[in-house]
C-alpha positions as CSV (number, residue, x, y, z in Angstrom):
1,X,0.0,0.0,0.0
2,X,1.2,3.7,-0.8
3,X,2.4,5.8,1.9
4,X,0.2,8.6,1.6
5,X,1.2,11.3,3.9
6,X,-1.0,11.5,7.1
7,X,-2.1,15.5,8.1
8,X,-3.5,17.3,11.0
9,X,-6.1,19.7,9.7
10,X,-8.6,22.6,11.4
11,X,-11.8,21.6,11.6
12,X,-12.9,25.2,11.9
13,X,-11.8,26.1,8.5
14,X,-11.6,22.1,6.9
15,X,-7.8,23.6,6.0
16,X,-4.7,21.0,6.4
17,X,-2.8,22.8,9.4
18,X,0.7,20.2,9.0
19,X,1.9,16.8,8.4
20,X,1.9,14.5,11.1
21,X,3.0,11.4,9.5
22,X,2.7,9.0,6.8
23,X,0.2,6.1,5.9
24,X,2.0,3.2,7.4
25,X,2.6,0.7,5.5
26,X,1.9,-3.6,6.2
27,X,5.3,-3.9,6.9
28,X,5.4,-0.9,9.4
29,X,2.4,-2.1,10.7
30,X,4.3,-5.5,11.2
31,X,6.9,-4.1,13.2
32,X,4.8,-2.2,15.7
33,X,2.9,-5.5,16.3
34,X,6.3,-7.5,16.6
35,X,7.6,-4.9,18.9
36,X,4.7,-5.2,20.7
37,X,4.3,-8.8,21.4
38,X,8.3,-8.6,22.2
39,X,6.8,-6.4,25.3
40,X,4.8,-8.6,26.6
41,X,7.2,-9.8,29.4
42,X,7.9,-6.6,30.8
43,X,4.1,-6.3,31.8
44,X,3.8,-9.5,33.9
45,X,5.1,-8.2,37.2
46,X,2.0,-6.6,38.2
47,X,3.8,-4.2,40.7
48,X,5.6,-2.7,37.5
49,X,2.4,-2.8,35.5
50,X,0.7,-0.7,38.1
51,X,3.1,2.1,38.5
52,X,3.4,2.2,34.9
53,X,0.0,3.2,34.5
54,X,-0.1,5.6,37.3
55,X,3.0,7.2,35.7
56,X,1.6,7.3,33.0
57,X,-1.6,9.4,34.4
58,X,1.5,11.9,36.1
59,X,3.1,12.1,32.5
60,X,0.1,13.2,30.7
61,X,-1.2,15.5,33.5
62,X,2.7,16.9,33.0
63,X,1.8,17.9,29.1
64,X,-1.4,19.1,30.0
65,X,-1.2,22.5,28.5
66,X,0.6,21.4,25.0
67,X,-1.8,18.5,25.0
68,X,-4.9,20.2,25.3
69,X,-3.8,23.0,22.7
70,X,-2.8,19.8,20.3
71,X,-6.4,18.4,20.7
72,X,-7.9,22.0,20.6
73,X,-6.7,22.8,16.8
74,X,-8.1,18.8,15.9
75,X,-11.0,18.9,16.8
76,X,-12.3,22.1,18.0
77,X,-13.9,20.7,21.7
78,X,-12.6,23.8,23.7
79,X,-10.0,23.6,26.4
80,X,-12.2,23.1,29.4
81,X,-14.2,20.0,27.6
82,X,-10.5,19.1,26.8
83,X,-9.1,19.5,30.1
84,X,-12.0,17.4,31.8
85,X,-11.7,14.5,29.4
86,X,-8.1,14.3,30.0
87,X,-8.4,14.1,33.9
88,X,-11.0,11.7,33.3
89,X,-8.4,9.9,31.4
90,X,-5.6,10.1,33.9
91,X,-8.0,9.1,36.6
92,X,-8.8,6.4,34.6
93,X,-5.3,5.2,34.2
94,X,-5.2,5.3,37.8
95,X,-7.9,3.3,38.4
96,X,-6.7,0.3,36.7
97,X,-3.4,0.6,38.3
98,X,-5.5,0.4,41.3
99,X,-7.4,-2.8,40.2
100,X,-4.1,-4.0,39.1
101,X,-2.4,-4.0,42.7
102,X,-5.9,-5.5,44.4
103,X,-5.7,-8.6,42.0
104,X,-9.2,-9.5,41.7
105,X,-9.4,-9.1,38.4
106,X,-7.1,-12.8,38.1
107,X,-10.4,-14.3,39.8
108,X,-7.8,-17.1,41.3
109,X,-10.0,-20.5,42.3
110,X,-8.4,-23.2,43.9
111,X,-10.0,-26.4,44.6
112,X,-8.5,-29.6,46.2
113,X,-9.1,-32.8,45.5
114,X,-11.8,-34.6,46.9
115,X,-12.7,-38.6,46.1
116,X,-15.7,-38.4,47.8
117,X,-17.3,-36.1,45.2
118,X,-19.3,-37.8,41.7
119,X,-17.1,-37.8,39.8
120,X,-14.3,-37.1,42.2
121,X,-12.5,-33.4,42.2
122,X,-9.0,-33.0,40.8
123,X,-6.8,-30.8,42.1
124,X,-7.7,-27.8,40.1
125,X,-6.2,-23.9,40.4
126,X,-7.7,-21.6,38.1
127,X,-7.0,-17.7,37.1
128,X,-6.9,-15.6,33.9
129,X,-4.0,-14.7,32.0
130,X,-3.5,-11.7,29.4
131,X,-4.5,-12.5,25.9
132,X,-1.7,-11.0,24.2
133,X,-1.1,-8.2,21.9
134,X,-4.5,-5.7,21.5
135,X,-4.8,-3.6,18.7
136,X,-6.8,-0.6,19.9
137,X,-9.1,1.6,17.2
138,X,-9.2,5.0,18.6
139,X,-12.5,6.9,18.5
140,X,-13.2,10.6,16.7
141,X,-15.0,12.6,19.3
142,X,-12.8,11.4,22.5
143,X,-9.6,12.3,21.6
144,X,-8.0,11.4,25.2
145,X,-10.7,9.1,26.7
146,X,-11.2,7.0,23.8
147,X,-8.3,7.3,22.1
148,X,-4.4,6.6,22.2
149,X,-4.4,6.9,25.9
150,X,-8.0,5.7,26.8
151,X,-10.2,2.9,28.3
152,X,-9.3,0.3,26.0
153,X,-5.3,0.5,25.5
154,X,-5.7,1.7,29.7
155,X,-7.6,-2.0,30.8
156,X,-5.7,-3.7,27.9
157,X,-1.7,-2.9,29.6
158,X,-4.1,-3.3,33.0
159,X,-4.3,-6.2,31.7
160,X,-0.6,-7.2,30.5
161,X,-1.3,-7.0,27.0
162,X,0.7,-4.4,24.9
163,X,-1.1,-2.2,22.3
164,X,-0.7,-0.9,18.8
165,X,-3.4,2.1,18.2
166,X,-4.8,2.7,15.0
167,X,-5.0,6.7,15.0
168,X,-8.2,8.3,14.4
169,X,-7.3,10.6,11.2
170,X,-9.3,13.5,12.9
171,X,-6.6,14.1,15.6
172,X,-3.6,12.3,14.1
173,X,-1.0,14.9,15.7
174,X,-2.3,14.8,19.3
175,X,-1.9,10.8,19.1
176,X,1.5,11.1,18.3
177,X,1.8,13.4,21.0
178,X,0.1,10.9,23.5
179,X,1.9,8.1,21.9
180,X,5.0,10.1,22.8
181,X,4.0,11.0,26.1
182,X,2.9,6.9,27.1
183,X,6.5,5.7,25.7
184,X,8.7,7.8,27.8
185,X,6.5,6.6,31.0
186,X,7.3,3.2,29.9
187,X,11.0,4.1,29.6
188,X,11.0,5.4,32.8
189,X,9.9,1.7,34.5
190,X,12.2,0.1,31.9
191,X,9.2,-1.3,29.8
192,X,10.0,-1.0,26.0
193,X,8.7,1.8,24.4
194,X,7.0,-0.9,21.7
195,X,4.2,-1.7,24.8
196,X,2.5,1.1,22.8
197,X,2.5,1.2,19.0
198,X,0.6,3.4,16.9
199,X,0.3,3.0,13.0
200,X,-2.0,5.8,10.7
201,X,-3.9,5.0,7.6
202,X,-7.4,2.9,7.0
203,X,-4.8,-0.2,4.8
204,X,-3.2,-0.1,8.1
205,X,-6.1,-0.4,10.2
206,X,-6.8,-3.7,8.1
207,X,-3.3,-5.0,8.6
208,X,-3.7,-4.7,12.1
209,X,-6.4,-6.5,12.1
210,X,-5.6,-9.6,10.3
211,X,-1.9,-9.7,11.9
212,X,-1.5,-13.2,13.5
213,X,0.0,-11.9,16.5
214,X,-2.8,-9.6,17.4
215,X,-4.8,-11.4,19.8
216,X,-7.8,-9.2,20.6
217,X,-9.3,-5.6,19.4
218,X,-10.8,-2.7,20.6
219,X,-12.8,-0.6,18.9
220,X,-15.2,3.2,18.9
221,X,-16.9,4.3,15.7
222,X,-19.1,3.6,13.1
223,X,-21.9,0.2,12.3
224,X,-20.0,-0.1,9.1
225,X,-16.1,0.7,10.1
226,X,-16.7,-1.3,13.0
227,X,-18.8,-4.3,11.3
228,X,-16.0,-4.8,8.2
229,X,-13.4,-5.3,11.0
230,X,-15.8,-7.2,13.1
231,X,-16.1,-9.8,10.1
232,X,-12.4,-9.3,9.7
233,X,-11.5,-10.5,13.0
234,X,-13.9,-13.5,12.9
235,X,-13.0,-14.8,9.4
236,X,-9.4,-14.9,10.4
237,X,-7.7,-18.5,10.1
238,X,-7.9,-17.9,14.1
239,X,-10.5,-15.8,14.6
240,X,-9.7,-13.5,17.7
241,X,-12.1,-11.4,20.1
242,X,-13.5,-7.9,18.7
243,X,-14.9,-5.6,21.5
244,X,-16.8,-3.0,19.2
245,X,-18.8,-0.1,19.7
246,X,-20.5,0.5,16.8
247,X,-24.3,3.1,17.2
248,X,-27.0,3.8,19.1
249,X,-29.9,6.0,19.6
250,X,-30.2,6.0,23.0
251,X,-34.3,6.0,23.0
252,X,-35.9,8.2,26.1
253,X,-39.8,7.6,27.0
254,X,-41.7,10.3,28.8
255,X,-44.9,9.3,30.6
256,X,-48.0,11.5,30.1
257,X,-47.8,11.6,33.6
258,X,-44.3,12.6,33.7
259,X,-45.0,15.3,31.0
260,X,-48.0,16.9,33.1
261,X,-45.9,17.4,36.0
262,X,-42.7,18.8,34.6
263,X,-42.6,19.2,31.5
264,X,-40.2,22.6,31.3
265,X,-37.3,20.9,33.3
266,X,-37.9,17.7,30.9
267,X,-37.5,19.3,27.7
268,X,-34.3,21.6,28.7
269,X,-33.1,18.8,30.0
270,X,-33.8,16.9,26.6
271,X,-32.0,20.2,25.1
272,X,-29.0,20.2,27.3
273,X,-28.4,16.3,26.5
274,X,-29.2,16.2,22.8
275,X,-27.0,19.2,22.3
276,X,-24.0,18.9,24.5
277,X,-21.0,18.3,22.4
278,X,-22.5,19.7,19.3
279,X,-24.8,16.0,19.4
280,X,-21.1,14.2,19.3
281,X,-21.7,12.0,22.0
282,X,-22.3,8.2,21.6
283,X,-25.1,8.7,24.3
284,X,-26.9,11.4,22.7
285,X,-30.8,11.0,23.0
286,X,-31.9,10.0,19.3
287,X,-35.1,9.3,19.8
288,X,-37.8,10.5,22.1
289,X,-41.1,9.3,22.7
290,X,-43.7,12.0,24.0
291,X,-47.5,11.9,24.9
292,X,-49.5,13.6,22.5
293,X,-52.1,16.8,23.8
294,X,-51.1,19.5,26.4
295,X,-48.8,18.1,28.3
296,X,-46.7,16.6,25.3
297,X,-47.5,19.9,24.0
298,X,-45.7,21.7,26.9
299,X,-42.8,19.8,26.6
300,X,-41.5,20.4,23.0
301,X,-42.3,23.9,23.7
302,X,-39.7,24.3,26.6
303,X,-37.6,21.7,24.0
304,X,-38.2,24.5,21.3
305,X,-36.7,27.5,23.5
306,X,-34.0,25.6,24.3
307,X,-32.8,24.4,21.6
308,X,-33.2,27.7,19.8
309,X,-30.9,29.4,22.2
310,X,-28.1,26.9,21.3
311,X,-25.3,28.3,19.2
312,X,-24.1,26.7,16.0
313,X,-21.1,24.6,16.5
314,X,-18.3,22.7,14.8
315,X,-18.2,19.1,14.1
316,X,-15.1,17.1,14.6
317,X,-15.0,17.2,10.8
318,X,-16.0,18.2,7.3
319,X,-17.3,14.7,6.3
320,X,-18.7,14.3,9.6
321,X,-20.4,17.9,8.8
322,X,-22.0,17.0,4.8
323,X,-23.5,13.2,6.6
324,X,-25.1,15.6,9.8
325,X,-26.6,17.9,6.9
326,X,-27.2,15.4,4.3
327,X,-28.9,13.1,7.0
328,X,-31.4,15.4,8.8
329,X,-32.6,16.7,5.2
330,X,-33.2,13.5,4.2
331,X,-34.9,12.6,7.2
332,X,-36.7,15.9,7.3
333,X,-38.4,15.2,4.0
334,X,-40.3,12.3,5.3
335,X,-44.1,12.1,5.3
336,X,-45.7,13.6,8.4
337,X,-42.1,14.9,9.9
338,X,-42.1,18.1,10.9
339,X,-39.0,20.7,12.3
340,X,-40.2,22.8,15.0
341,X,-36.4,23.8,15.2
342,X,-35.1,22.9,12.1
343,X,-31.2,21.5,11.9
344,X,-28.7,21.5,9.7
345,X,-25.8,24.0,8.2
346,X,-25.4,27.0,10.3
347,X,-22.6,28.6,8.8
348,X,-20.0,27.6,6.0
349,X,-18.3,25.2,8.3
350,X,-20.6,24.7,11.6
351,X,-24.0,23.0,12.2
352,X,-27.4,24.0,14.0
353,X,-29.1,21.9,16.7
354,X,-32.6,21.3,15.9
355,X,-35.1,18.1,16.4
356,X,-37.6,17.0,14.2
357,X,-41.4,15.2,15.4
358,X,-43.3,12.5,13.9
359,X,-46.2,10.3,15.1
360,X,-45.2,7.7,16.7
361,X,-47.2,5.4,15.0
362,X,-45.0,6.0,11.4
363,X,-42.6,4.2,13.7
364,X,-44.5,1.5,14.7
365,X,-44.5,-0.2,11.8
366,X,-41.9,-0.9,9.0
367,X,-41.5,1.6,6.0
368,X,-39.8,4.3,4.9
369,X,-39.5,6.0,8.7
370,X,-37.1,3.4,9.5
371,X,-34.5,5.9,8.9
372,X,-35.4,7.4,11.9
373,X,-34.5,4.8,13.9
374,X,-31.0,5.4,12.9
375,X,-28.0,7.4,14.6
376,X,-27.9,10.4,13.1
377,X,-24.4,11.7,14.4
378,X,-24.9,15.4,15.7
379,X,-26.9,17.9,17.2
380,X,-30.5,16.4,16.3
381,X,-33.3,14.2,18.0
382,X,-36.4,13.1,17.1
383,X,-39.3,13.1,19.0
384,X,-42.3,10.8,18.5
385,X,-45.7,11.7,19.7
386,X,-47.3,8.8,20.8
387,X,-51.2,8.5,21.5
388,X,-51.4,5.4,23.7
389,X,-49.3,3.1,25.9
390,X,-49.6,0.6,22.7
391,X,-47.9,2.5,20.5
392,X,-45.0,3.2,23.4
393,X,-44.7,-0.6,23.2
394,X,-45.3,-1.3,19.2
395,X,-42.2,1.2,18.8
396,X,-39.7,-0.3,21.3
397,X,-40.5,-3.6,20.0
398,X,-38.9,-2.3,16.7
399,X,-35.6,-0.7,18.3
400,X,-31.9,-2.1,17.6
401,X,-29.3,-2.9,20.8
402,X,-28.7,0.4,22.6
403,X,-25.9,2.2,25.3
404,X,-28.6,3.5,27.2
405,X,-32.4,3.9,27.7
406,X,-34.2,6.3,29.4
407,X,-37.2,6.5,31.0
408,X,-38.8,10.2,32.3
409,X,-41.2,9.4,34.9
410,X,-44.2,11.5,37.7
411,X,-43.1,10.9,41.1
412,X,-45.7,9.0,41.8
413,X,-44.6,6.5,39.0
414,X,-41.1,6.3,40.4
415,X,-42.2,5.8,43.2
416,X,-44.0,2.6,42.1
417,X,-47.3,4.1,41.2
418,X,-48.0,3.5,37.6
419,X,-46.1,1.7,34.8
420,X,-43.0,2.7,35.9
421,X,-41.2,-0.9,37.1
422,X,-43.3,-1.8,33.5
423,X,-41.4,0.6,31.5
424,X,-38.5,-0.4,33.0
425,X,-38.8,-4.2,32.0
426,X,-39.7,-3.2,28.5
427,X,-36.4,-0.9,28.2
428,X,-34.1,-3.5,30.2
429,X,-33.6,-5.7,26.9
430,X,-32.6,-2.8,24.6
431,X,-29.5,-1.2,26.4
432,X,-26.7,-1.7,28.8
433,X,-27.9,0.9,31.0
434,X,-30.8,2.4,31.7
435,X,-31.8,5.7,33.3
436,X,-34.4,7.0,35.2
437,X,-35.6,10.6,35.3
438,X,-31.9,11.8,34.1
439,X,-30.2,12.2,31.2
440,X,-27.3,9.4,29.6
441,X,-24.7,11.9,28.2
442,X,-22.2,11.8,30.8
443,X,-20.3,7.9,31.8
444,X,-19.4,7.9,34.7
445,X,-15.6,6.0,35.4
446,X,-16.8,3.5,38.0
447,X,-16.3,0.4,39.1
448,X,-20.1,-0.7,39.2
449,X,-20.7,1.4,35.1
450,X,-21.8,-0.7,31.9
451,X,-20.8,0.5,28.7
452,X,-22.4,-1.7,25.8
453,X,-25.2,-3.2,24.7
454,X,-27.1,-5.5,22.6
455,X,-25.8,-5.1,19.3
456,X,-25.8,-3.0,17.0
457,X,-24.5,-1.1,20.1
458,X,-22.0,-3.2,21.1
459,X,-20.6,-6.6,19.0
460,X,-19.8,-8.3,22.9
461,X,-21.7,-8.4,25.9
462,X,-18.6,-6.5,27.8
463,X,-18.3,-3.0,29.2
464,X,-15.4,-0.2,27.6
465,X,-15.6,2.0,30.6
466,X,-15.3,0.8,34.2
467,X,-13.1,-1.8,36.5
468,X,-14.6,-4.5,34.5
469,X,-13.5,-3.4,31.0
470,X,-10.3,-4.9,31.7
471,X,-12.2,-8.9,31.6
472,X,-11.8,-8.1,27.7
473,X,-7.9,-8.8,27.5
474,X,-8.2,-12.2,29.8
475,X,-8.6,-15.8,29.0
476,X,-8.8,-18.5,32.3
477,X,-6.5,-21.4,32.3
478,X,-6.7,-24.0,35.0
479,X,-4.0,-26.3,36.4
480,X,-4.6,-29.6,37.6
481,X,-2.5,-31.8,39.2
482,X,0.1,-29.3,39.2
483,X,3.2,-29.7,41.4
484,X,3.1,-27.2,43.7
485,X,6.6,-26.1,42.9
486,X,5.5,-25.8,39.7
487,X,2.4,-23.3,40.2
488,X,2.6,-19.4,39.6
489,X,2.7,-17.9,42.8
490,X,-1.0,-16.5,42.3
491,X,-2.0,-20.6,42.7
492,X,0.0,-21.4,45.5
493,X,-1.5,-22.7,48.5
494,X,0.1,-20.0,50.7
495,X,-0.8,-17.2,48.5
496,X,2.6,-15.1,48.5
497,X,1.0,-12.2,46.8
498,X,-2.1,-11.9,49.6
499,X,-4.8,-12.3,46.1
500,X,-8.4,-12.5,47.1
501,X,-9.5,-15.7,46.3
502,X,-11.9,-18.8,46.3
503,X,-10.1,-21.1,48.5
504,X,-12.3,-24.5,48.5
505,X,-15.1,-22.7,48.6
506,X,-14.3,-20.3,51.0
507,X,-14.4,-16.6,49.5
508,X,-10.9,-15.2,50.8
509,X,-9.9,-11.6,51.1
C-alpha cells in the first residue's frame, strides 16, 4: 500500500494545518505488532504494571497545556471540555493501576481434591491470564478518553497485554503526542517503548487486524467501520475477540404523567443532553417518545426555546459535517415529519441543533421511517408523539441494541405508582444501562458502570468503561495436578501475593 502522507487539519476552516505522519505501511504495521508482542514480558510483574499506569496518568497531567492545545486545533472541543476529558483519562489510568495492585481481576479458584465427590474433584487452580497483543481503534469525538491513551489501551496494559493504536485521522498529531508522552513513561519503568504502537492509515487499520500476532481488538466508531473489521476478526484462520462499539440511539420515553408534571425541566433537560457536544456524543438521545395533547405539548415547547438558544457549533470534521446535513434533510423530507427547530448548516463550516417530530405510530411499523431509527451523528433528536401506551410498546419492539435507555417518569410512578417498574422491564432488553428521570450523556468512570449493549451497540456483551472493562484482555486457564513447585505464585497454597481468592469454597480476602 502507498504511503500517503498523514495531516492534521482545522476543523474550523476544513484547512490542512501540518503533516503529522505518513500512511504506514503492512510492513510498518508488522513491526509495531512484533515490537509489541516482544513487550509482553515486561508487563507481567503486576507491581511494574501498576506504576506504569499511574505514571503514565502523572506524565500526561505533565503535558497538559501542549496537549490540550494539540487536541484543541483537531477537533475544536474547547480547552475546558479538553481538560476534563483528559483528567478523566488520567484518573482512569489510575484506576486500573488500582485494580491491578488489588488482584481480583485474576479471579484465582483453587479447589482440592476430593474422592468423595461424583465424579471425584482434581486438584484444580484456576485464574486468567493476558491474551496477548491488542490492537486498539481509537474513537473521533474522545480524543483522550477513547483514544491513544484511553479505556481500551488503559484496561488492555491493565491487563498485561501491549497495544498498537490505529489513530483516528481526525486528531492524528495529538496521538502522536500521547503516543510520545505513554513511551517515555514506559521508559522510565524500563518497559519497552513498543508496549505502545501506533500506526495511521485505513490499509493499516486492516493490517492490524488480520496480523497473526494480534490477539484481541478494541474498537469506537461507526456500524459499518466497525462491522467490516468485526467480520475481519472472525473470518481470520484464528478468529480473535472484537470488543466493538459500533451506534446507538439512545431511545428516552416520557410518561403522560411525567410530561403533566414537569414538562419545562424535561424538555431543557432533553436540550441540554441532545446538544451537549454539538450531538457528538455516543449517548446522545436520538429518539424520544412523548405523549400527544397539552402536556406533550408543553414539553416540545420548553424543548423549542432551548434548543433555539443553542449556538451553531463545529463538528469534529468536514465529512462528519456533509452526513449531519445530508442526514437530517433526508430525514426531514419524510411524510408527516415536521421541524419545529429545524437542523442542519449554520454557517460555512458549523452546524445547527434542531429536532424533528413524527407520530409515533409512522414508527410503529416498517417503512420508509425506518430511517429514523437510525443514529444520526450530531446535534438532532427526534421526538415521537405517541397516543397510547400501545404505540409506546409497538415502537420499542422495533428498536436495535442500545448504550442507554431512558425513561422520564411523575413521582408518583417512580415511586411505584403506575407503569414505571413496567417501562423499565420493557427498556431493560434494549440497552446496557438504563436511566431513570436523568439524562445518559455523561459515563461515569466507575467500578459498578456498563458500557455496551445489545448489538448494533455493542458486538460483545462487555463494558469499555469501568473496573470491569479490563475482563476483555483475559482468557482463564486451569491447572490440575500441578506440582506445587511448579504453580505461579498467584495458585500457590500459601498465597505469596495476599490475592483475594476462592479457596475450596471459602471466599478469601
Amino acid at each position: 500500500m502507498a504511503a500517503a502522507p498523514v495531516w492534521s487539519v482545522d476543523p474550523r476552516t476544513g484547512k490542512q494545518r501540518e503533516q503529522v505522519a505518513v500512511e504506514a505501511t503492512a510492513q510498518e504495521v508488522d513491526a509495531a505488532v512484533r515490537a509489541a508482542h516482544e513487550a509482553r514480558g515486561s508487563l507481567a510483574d503486576r507491581t511494574v504494571r501498576a506504576a506504569f499506569l499511574r505514571g503514565a496518568a502523572d506524565e500526561l497531567e505533565a503535558a497538559r497545556d501542549g496537549l490540550v492545545e494539540t487536541a484543541d486545533a483537531e477537533t475544536a472541543l474547547g480547552p475546558v471540555r479538553l481538560t476534563g476529558e483528559l483528567a478523566r483519562t488520567c484518573y482512569q489510568l489510575r484506576a486500573f493501576a488500582d485494580i491491578v495492585d488489588e488482584g481480583a481481576f485474576l479471579d484465582v479458584v483453587i479447589n482440592h481434591p476430593d474422592d468423595t465427590a461424583t465424579p471425584p474433584i482434581p486438584d484444580l487452580r484456576r485464574y486468567k491470564v493476558p491474551l496477548g497483543v491488542v490492537a486498539v481503534y481509537s474513537a473521533s469525538n474522545f480524543p483522550f478518553a477513547f483514544s491513544v491513551a484511553g479505556g481500551d489501551t488503559a484496561s488492555a496494559l491493565a491487563a498485561g497485554c501491549p497495544v498498537v493504536v490505529k489513530a483516528h485521522p481526525d486528531h492524528p498529531a495529538l496521538s502522536e503526542y500521547v503516543a510520545k508522552v505513554l513511551r517515555r513513561a514506559a521508559a522510565r519503568h524500563d518497559i519497552p517503548e513498543g508496549v505502545v504502537g501506533l500506526v495511521h492509515g485505513f490499509e493499516a487499520g486492516v493490517e492490524l487486524i488480520k496480523h497473526p500476532l494480534v490477539a484481541a481488538a478494541g474498537f469506537t466508531g461507526s456500524v459499518r467501520g466497525g462491522r467490516a473489521l468485526f467480520d475481519a476478526a472472525a473470518a481470520r484462520p484464528v478468529p480473535i475477540p472484537f470488543h466493538g462499539e459500533l451506534g446507538s440511539l439512545n431511545p428516552v420515553v416520557v410518561t403522560e404523567a411525567a410530561a403533566a408534571e414537569r414538562a419545562e425541566a424535561i424538555g431543557s433537560g432533553l436540550a441540554g443532553s441532545m446538544t451537549l457536544g454539538v450531538g457528538q456524543f455516543c449517548v446522545k438521545p436520538g429518539l424520544v417518545l412523548a405523549p400527544s395533547g397539552a402536556a406533550g405539548d408543553a414539553l416540545l415547547k420548553s424543548l423549542t426555546d432551548a434548543v433555539s438558544d443553542t449556538d451553531a457549533g463545529v463538528l469534529l470534521d468536514h465529512r462528519m459535517r456533509d452526513n449531519f446535513v445530508a442526514g437530517v434533510a433526508e430525514r426531514a423530507g419524510l411524510p408527516d415529519v415536521e421541524s419545529p427547530v429545524t437542523p442542519g448548516a449554520g454557517g460555512e463550516h458549523t452546524v445547527s441543533a434542531g429536532f424533528l417530530t413524527v407520530p409515533a405510530s409512522r414508527l410503529a411499523r416498517e417503512g420508509a421511517h425506518d430511517l429514523l431509527l437510525e443514529e444520526c451523528f450530531g446535534p438532532v433528536t427526534v421526538v415521537a408523539r405517541y397516543e397510547d401506551e400501545a404505540e409506546v410498546k409497538a415502537v420499542l419492539s422495533r428498536l436495535p441494541g442500545n448504550l442507554t435507555a431512558t425513561v422520564q417518569l411523575s413521582e408518583e410512578e417512580a415511586a411505584g405508582q403506575g407503569r414505571g417498574a413496567e417501562l423499565l422491564q420493557e427498556l431493560t432488553p434494549l440497552a446496557g444501562r438504563v436511566l431513570v428521570n436523568g439524562w445518559p450523556t455523561g459515563v461515569a468512570v466507575a467500578p459498578a458502570q456498563h458500557h455496551g449493549g445489545p448489538y448494533p451497540a455493542t458486538t460483545s456483551t462487555s463494558t469499555s468503561v469501568g473496573g470491569t472493562a479490563i475482563e476483555r484482555w483475559l482468557r482463564p486457564v486451569v491447572y490440575q495436578n500441578a506440582p506445587e513447585a511448579l504453580l505461579p505464585q498467584e495458585l500457590r497454597d500459601d498465597n505469596p501475593l495476599g490475592l483475594p481468592r476462592r479457596f475450596n469454597g471459602r471466599l478469601e480476602r
